[in-house]
N, C-alpha and C positions, 0 to 999 in steps of 0.2 A: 896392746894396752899394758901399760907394768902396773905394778903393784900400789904404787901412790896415788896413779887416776882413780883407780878401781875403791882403793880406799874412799878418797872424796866422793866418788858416785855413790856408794851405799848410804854413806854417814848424807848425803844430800838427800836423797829419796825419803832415807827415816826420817829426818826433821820438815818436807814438805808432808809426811803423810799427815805426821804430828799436826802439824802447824792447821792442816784443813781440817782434822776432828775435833780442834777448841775454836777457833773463830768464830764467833759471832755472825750470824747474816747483818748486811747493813738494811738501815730504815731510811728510807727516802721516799717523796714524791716528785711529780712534777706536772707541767699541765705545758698544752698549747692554745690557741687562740688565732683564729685567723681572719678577718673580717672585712669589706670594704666600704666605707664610709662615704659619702659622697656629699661635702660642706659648702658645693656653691648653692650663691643665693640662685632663685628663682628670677627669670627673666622678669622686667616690670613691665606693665602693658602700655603700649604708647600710643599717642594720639597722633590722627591723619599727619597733623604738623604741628612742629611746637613755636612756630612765626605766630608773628599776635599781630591784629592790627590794632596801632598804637589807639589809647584814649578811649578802648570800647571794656568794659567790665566783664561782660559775657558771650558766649557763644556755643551754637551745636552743632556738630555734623551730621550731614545729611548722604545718603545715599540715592541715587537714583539707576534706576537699574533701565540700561538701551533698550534701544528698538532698531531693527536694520531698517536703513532708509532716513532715522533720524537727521543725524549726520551731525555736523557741527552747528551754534548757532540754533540751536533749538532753545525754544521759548516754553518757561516751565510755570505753571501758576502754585501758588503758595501764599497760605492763608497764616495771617500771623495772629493768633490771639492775646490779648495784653492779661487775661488773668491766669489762673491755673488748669491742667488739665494734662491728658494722657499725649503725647505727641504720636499723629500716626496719619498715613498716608501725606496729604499737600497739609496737614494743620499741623500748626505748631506753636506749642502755648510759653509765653515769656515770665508768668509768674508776676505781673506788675513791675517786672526790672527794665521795661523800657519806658520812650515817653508814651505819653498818653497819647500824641496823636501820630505814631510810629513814624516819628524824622529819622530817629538816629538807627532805624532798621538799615542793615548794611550785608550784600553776598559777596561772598569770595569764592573764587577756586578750591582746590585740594589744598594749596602750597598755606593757607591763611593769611594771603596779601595782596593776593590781584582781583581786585573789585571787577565784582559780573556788573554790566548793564542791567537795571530794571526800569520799573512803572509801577508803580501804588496805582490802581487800577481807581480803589475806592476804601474808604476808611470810615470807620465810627469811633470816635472819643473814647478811651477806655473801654474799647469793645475788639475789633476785629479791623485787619487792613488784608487787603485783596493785594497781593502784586505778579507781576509777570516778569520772571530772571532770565536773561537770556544765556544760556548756558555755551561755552566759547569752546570746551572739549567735546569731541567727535559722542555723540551721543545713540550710536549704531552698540556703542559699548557701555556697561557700567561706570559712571562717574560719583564723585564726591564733592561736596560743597560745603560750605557755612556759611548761617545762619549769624550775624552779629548785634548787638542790642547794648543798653544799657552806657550812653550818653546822654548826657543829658543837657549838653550846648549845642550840637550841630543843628542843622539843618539838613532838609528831606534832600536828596540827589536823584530824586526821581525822576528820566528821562522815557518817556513815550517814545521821541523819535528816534536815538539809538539804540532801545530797546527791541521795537518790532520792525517788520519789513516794511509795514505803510501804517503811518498815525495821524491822525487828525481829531482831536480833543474842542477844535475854534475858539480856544482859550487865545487865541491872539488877537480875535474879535473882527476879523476878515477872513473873506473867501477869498485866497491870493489867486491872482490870475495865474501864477508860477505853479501854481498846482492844480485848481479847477479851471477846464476852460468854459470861456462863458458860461459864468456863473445863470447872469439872466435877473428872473426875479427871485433867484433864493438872495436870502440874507441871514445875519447874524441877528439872535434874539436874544432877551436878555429872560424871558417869560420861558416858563414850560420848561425848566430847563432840569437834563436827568442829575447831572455831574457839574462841578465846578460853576461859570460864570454867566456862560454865552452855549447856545445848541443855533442847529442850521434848520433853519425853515423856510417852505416853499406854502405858497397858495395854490388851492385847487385850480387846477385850467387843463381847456382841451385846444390843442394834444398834450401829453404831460409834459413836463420840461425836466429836462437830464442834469444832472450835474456832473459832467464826465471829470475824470481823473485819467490822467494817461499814467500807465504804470510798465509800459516798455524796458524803462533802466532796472524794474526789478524782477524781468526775468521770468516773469511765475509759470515757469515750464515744469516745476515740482508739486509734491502735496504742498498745499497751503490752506488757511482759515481763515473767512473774513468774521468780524466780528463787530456789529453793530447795534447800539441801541437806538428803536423806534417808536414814535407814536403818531396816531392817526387822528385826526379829527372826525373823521366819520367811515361809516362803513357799508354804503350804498355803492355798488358797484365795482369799479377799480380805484380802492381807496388808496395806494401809495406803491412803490418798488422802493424795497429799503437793499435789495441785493441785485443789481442789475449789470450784467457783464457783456464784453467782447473780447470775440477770441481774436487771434492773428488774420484767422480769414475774412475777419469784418462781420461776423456772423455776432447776432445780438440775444442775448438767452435772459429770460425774466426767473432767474435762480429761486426768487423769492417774491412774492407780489401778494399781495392783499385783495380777496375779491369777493366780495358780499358776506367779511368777518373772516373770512376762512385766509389761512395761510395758503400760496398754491405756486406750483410752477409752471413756466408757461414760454413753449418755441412762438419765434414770431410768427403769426401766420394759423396757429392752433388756439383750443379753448384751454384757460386755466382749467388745474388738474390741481385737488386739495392733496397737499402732502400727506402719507398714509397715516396719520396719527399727530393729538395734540394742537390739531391745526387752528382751532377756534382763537380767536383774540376781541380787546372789547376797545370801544372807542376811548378815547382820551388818559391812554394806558401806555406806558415807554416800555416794550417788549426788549428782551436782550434777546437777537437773531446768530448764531453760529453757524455757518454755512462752509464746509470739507470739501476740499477738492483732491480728488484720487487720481492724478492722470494714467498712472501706471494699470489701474483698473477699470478706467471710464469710469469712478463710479463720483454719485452727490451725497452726502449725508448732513443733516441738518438739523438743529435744535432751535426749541426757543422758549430761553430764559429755563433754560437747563434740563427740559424736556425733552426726550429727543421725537422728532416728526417722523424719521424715517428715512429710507437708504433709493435713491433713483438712479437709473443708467443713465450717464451722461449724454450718451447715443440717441436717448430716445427725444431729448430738449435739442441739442443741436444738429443730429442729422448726422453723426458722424464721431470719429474721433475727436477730442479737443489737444493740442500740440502747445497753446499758450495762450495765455490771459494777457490781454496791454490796456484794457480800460476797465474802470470799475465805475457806475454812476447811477444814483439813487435819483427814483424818480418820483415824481408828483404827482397828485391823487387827478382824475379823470374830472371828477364829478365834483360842484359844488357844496364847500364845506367838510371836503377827503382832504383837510391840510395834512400836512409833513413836517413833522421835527425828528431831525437826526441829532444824535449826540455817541462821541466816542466811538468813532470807525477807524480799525486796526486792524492790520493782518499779522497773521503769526505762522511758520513756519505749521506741518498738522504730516499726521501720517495715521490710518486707521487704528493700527497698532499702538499708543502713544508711548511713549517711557514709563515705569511706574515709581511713585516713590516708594522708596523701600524703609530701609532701618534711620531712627532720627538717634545720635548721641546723647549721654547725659551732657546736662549743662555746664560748662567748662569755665572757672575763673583765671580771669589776663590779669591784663596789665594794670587795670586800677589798683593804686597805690593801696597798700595793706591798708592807713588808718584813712582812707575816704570813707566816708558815713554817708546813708543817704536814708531818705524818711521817705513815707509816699500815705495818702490819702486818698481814696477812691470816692470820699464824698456819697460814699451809700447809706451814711448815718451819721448822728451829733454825737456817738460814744467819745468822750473825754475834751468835748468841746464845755465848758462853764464861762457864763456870764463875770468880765472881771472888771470892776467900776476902777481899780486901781489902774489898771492899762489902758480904760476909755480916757481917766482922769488926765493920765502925765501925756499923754498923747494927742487930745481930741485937738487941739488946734494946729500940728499939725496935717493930722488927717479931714481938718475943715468941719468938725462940731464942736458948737458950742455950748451946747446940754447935753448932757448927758444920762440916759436914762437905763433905769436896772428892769424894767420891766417889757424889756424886745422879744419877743420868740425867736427862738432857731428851729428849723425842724427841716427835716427830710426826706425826697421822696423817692429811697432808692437810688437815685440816679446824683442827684446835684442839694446843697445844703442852700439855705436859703431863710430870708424874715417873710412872714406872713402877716406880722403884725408888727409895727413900728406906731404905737399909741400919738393921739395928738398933740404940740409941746409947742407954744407960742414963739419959742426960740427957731434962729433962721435955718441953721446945720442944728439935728437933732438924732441922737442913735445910742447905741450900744457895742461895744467888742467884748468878743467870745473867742479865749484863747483854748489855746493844748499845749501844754508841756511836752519837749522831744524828752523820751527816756537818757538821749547822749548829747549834749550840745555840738554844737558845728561853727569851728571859724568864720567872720565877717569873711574874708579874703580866703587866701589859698584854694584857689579853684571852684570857688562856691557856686554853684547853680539852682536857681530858684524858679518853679515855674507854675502856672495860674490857669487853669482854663475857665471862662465866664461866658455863661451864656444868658446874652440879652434880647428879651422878647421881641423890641422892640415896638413898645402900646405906642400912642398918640400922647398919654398920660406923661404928666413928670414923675419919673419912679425912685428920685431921689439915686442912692448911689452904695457899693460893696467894694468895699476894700482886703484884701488880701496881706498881709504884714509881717513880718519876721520881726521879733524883739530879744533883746540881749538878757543880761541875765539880770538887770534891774529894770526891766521890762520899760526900757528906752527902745524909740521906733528905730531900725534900722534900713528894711530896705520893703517897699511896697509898689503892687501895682493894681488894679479895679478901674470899675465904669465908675460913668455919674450921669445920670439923665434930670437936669433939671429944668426940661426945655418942654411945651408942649409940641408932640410933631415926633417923626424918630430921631430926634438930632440926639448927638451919645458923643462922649469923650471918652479914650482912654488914659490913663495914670501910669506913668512909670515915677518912682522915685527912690531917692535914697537921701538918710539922715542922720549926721553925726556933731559931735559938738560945733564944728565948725558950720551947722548950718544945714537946709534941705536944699535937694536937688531937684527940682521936676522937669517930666518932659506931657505934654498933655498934646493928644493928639484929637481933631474935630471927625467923625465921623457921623455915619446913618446907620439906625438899624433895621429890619433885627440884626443881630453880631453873636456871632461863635469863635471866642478871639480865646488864642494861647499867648498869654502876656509872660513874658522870661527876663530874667533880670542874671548877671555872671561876671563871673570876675574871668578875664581873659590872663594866661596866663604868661602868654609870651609876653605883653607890655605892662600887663599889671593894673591893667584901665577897667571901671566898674562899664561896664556897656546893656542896654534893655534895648528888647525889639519888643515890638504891639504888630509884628505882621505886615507891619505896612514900609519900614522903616529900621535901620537901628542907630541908636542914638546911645551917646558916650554922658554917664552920668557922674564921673568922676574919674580921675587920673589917677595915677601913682603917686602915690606920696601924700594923696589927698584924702586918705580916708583909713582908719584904720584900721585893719584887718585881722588884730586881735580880738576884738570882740566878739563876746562868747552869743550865738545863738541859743533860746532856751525858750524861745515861745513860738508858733505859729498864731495868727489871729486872726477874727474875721472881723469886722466892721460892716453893719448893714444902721444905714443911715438915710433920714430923707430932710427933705425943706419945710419946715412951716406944719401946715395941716395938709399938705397933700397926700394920696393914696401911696400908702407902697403897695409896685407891685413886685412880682419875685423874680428879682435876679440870682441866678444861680450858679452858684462856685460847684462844678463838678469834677474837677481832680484839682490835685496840689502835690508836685514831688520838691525836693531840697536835697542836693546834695553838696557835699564840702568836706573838708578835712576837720579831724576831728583834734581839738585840743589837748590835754591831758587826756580825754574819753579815749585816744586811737592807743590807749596801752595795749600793748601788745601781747599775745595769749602764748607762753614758751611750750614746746611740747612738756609732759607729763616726763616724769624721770623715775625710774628704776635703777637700782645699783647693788652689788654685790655687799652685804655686810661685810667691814672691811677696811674696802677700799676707798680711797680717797679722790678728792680732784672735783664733788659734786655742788654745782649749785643753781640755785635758778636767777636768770638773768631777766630783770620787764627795763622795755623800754618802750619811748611812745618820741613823736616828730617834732613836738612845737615845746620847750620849755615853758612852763607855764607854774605861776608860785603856788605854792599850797604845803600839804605835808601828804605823807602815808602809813599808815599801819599793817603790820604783818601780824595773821592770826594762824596759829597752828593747832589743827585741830579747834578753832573756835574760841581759843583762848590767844589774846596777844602776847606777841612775842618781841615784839620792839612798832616805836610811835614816835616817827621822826620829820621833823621840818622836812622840806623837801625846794629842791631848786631846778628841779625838771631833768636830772641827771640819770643815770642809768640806777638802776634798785638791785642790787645783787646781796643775794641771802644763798649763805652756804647751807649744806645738808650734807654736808658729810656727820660721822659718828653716832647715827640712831641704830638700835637692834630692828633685829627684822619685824617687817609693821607695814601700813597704811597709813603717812601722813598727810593731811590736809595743809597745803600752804595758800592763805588766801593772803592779797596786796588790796586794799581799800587805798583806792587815792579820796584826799577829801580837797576841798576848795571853799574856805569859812567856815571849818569845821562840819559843813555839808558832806556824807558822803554823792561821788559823782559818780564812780563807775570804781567797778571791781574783776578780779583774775584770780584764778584759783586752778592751782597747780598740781595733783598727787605726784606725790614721792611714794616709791613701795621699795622698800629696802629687803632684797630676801636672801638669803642661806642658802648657798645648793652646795656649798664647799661640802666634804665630808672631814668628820675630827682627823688626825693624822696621832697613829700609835708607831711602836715602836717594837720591833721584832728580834723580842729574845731567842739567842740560837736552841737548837735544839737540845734535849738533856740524856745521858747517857750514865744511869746510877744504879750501885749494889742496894739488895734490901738493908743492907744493915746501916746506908748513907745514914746517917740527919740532918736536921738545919739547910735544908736544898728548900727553892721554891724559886716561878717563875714569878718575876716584875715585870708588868707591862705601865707604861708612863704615857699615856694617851694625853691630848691637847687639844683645844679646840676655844673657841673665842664663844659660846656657849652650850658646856656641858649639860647632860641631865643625867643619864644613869649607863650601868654597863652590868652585862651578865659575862659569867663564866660558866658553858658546859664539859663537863669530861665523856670523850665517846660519844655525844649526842644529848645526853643527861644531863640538866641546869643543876650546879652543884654549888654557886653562890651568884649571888645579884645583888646591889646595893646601886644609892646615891651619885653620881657624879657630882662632885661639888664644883671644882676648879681645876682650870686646867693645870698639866704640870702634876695633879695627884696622881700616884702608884697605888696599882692594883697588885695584891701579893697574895699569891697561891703556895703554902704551902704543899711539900711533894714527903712530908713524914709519914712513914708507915705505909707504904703503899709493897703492895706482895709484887713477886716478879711478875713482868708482862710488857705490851706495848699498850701504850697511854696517847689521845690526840686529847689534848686540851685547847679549850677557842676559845676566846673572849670576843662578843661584841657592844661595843659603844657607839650612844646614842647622842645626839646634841638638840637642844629644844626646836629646831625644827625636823625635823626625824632624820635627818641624813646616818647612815649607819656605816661601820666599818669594822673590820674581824681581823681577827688574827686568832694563826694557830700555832702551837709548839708541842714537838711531839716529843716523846720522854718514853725511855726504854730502862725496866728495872731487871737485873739482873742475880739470879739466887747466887749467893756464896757456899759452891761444893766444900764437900769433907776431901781432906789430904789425897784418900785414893780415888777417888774421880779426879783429880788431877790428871790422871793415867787414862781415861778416856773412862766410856760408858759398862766395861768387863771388866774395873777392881782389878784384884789380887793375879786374873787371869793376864789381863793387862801388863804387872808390874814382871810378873816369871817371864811370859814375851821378851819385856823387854831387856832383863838381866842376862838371859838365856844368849837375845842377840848382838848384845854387850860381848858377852865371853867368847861366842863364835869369833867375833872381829877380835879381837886380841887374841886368839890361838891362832886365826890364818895369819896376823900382823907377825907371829912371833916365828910362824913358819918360814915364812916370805924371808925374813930374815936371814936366820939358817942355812936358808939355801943360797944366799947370797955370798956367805963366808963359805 
């Protein structure tokens, strides 16, 4: 090393000692944060299938949980109720959104497209319908279905015979030879009858006479269930076989036979044997008989009319195993006066074990168009039905009176609405109408469907005549349908019509009573032609182009009316549905809007199908905010620039200064922004500084107030007025040390925000602390090793010369 490096080393060491006995330590923070967030949405839950069959409103899913043995092609019963109620097991309640006499009940598969086979078994008006679906997936396993409803143009597709394995209903009103052989002396009746028109009846004789059925093609080598309703004429001896079979071996087994009251079974050749239970029955009674056949276990089991009788070995009637069923034939009572009517025999696939229903869906909205409206009356009461002489006025001759009277009763009994009292009026047509106002009006056209159920006693008496009526909004008739019995005897018409400036339209059909008629009246929409069915028929009441279809419905009404002085008696209107597209009424409800105070781009859009003239008002918060003509155009009201709040936007459409229907929208405008400040650096000053202080310039779109602590300690707090204002802390006078100063601000809906700036005050030393924290001891060091370095520098020298 020579003398120059050695130089540098020393003079380097004493200015890094120096240099680390004044520096200041630094002041810093810092922080980490590490976190995982996780911002997908939430899976949405779906439905079996989102296929819709086209034209139906509603529907639910249904589960049904297998059975092994089931198999495909199993027959499932399910009860449809038309009011409200809990859905569970085979019930399942439609809430009044179907029709009243369940036509437009519709099953599908899982996919929500492939219509199941059924059979409406049996139905009550505004009550309950019985059906039997035949289900086409393998049913050893859990399957899924729907339930569909809420049409209210079709027609029932009710099929018996593709429904079950063997049906016979003798709604055809023959015993076909292609099905019974020799019949004999059974026939078709039209008397006594359980179901529909026509039941099969035989006269008592001995020997009894069979009605055989060959049923070969269908195999019945499986569980199956025959299902039959009976009744007896008497009950002396062997009064009937409502269940009588043959197996393959020719062997003939009385499954079920009737004998001295008692239900019994009976091998040929042995005495009848009462089934273990329930067995009793009474003469001139139609029993429902359910008779199970278990090949896999010999075993019988049997109910009747939903009782069950009890379980038999099938060994012990036939002698043996049973390997197949090929006839089935109900037989005829023995004894004088044991007649026989059968009505509704059907077999259905059965296994002891049966499938169960399990879980039923909420109810699910399709494809009916958003602004379809539909109204429904169940006729269990007169609420909002009033006497209107102005609607009997402009209309009665129309509807065929010519007085008019304000003094008719309306009243009801539960069930069906009806005149009790129609006082005596020299005049020939003489009555009253009794409307109701719909809360929403309903287009004449676009899809309208109107429908009427009437049921007439059918006295001998003339009971004069009930009209059913749709009126516009000047309470002109538009479309109607009702009886009229002015006849002594049952003789009874029905009424369909329709009536517009251009003139009425009627179609009048002659029938007999009694009558429990569903009179429907619609607008079709693939051709656009007014069409009514009375049940018997349908008949086209007007074309296209021939009626208008802008007019506004706004009235239902009833019309009960008689002739002269004769008695009324009470014909009863028991339901009333209307469904149609809705005019200006179908405005449309936009969802609810929330927005960030702020931001921009918000507003609410109404729109509705039919332009239709009138004006509307927009009210916010209950006060209007604009009242403008209106030409049926879309309504769009911006909402941008409110502070944060709760507003109310209500759309009032009116029509003649009437309001008709209203939409009301909240807007909620909120603040979750936090103010944005400004982060002064940090401050590093002598005590003797002045005129220092930190500026913080916070902003916010609404201020309120803002603190400043020093160390943890609130050492001022004030106002926020406006954004863009400076908060100014002076840093006068403050003794040496380290200082954290925060500021937090607040904006009127509380969002918060801080900031901190940290400030380091530093004492100003005397001259000899300059020299480090030993003074005078300090300064002799270092002059001492000053002089050392310049006598070695001058040595060094020296010796170099």
């Amino acid at each position: 090393m020579n003398g120059r490096h050695a130089l540098f080393i020393v003079v380097f060491l004493c200015l890094t000692v120096q240099c680390i006995l004044i520096l200041p330590g630094s002041l810093g923070c810092s922080s980490g944060l590490s976190y995982l967030e996780d911002d997908s949405e939430p899976q949405a839950k779906q439905t079996l299938s989102s296929s819709w069959l086209f034209g139906w409103s509603f529907r639910k899913s249904h589960t049904i949980e297998g059975s092994t043995g089931a198999g495909p092609d199993y027959q499932i019963r399910i009860v449809a109720h038309y009011g409200s109620g809990n859905d569970s097991g085979a019930d399942v309640y439609l809430d009044h959104k179907s029709q009243a006499d369940f036509d437009d009940i519709r099953f599908t598969d899982e996919d929500g497209l492939t219509l199941l086979q059924y059979w409406m078994e049996e139905a009550a008006v505004s009550d309950q319908a019985v059906f039997w679906v035949r289900i086409g997936d393998n049913l050893n396993f859990t399957v899924h279905i729907y339930v569909y409803y809420g049409n209210y143009v079709c027609s029932s597709i009710s099929n018996g015979f593709a429904t079950l394995i063997f049906f016979e209903d003798f709604e055809s009103g023959v015993l076909s030879p292609a099905r019974w052989e020799d019949p004999g002396d059974w026939q078709i009746v039209e008397t006594n009858v359980k179901h529909g028109s026509y039941a099969a009846y035989c006269v008592a004789m001995a020997p009894e006479l069979t009605l055989w059925c060959n049923l070969t093609s269908k195999h019945l080598n499986y569980g199956f269930m025959l299902h039959v309703w009976a009744r007896f004429g008497g009950l002396s001896g062997s009064a009937g076989y409502p269940e009588l079979f043959r197996d393959s071996d020719g062997e003939q087994v009385y499954s079920v036979m009737v004998y001295f009251g008692q239900y019994c079974y009976d091998h040929v050749g042995s005495n009848p044997t009462p089934w273990p239970a329930n067995n009793t029955i009474s003469s001139n009674t139609y029993y429902r008989t359910e008779l199970g056949f278990d090949f896999q276990n010999d075993r019988q089991r049997c109910w009747k009319s939903g009782s069950y009788m009890g379980e038999i070995d099938l060994k012990d009637i036939f002698g043996g195993s049973v390997t197949e069923i090929i006839y089935y034939g109900p037989a005829s009572g023995y004894h004088s006066g044991e007649d026989v009517w059968l009505d509704d025999c059907y077999i259905r696939k059965w296994v002891p074990d049966e499938p169960v229903h399990a879980a039923w869906g909420i109810e699910e909205i399709g494809s009916a168009p958003a602004d379809m409206l539909r109204w429904h009356h169940d006729c269990s009461n007169t609420t909002g039905w009033v006497v209107d002489v102005k609607a009997s006025e402009s209309n009665q001759f129309d509807l065929g009176i010519f007085e008019v009277q304000d003094n008719v009763s309306i009243v009801s009994d539960g069930v069906g609405i009806y005149s009790n009292s129609i006082p005596y009026h020299s005049g020939y047509f003489h009555g009253a109408t009794f409307t109701y106002t719909l809360t929403a009006a309903i287009l004449a056209g676009y899809g309208l469907a109107f429908r009427a159920q009437v049921n007439h006693t059918g006295s001998s008496n003339r009971m004069g005549g009930v009209t059913v009526a749709l009126y516009d909004e000047n309470k002109s008739l538009a479309y109607f349908v009702g009886t009229q019995d002015m006849w002594y005897g049952s003789h009874v018409v029905t009424i369909l019509g329709y009536k517009d400036e251009d003139g009425r339209r009627l179609n009048i059909t002659d029938r007999d009573g009694p009558l429990v008629v569903g009179l429907r009246i619609w607008q079709d929409e693939t051709d656009g032609c007014i069409y009514a069915n009375d049940t018997l028929s349908i008949h086209s009441l007007a074309t296209k182009g021939t009626y208008v279809p802008e007019r506004w419905i706004r009235y239902v009404a009833l019309t009960f009316y008689n002739g002269e002085d004769n008695q009324y008696e009470s014909e009863r209107v028991v339901d009333i549905s209307l469904t149609g597209q809705a005019g200006v009424l179908a405005i449309s409800h936009p969802e609810d809007i929330e927005y960030e105070a702020g931001t921009t781009g918000h507003s609410i859009d109404w729109t509705h199908s039919v332009p239709l003239p009138g004006a509307y008002e927009i009210l916010r918060n209950g006060e209007s905010v604009r009242f403008e003509a209106w030409d049926g155009s879309r309504i769009s009201v911006p909402v941008d620039g409110f502070d944060p709040g709760v507003y109310n936007f209500t759309n009032v459409i009116r029509y003649n200064m009437t309001e008709i229907v209203s939409d009301t929208v909240i807007v909620t405008v909120v603040d979750t922004t936090p103010p944005v400040i400004n982060h002064p650096v940090d401050i590093r000053m002598n005590e003797t500084d002045t005129g220092l202080s930190i500026v913080w310039t916070p902003s916010d779109l609404y201020p309120a107030s803002w603190e400043v602590r020093l160390n943890g300690t609130v050492v001022a707090s004030g106002a926020w007025n406006s954004t863009g204002e400076d908060v100014v802390v002076s840093l006068n006078g403050l003794n040496p040390g380290t200082y954290v100063y925060t500021i937090t601000v607040a904006d009127m809906s509380g969002n918060l925000e801080d900031d901190m700036v940290a400030v380091r005050v530093e004492r100003v030393p005397d001259w000899w602390e300059l020299f480090g924290p030993f003074g005078s001891v300090t300064m002799t060091i270092t002059i001492g090793s000053l002089a050392v370095m310049v006598i070695f520098g001058a040595l060094i020298c020296r010796t170099r010369k």
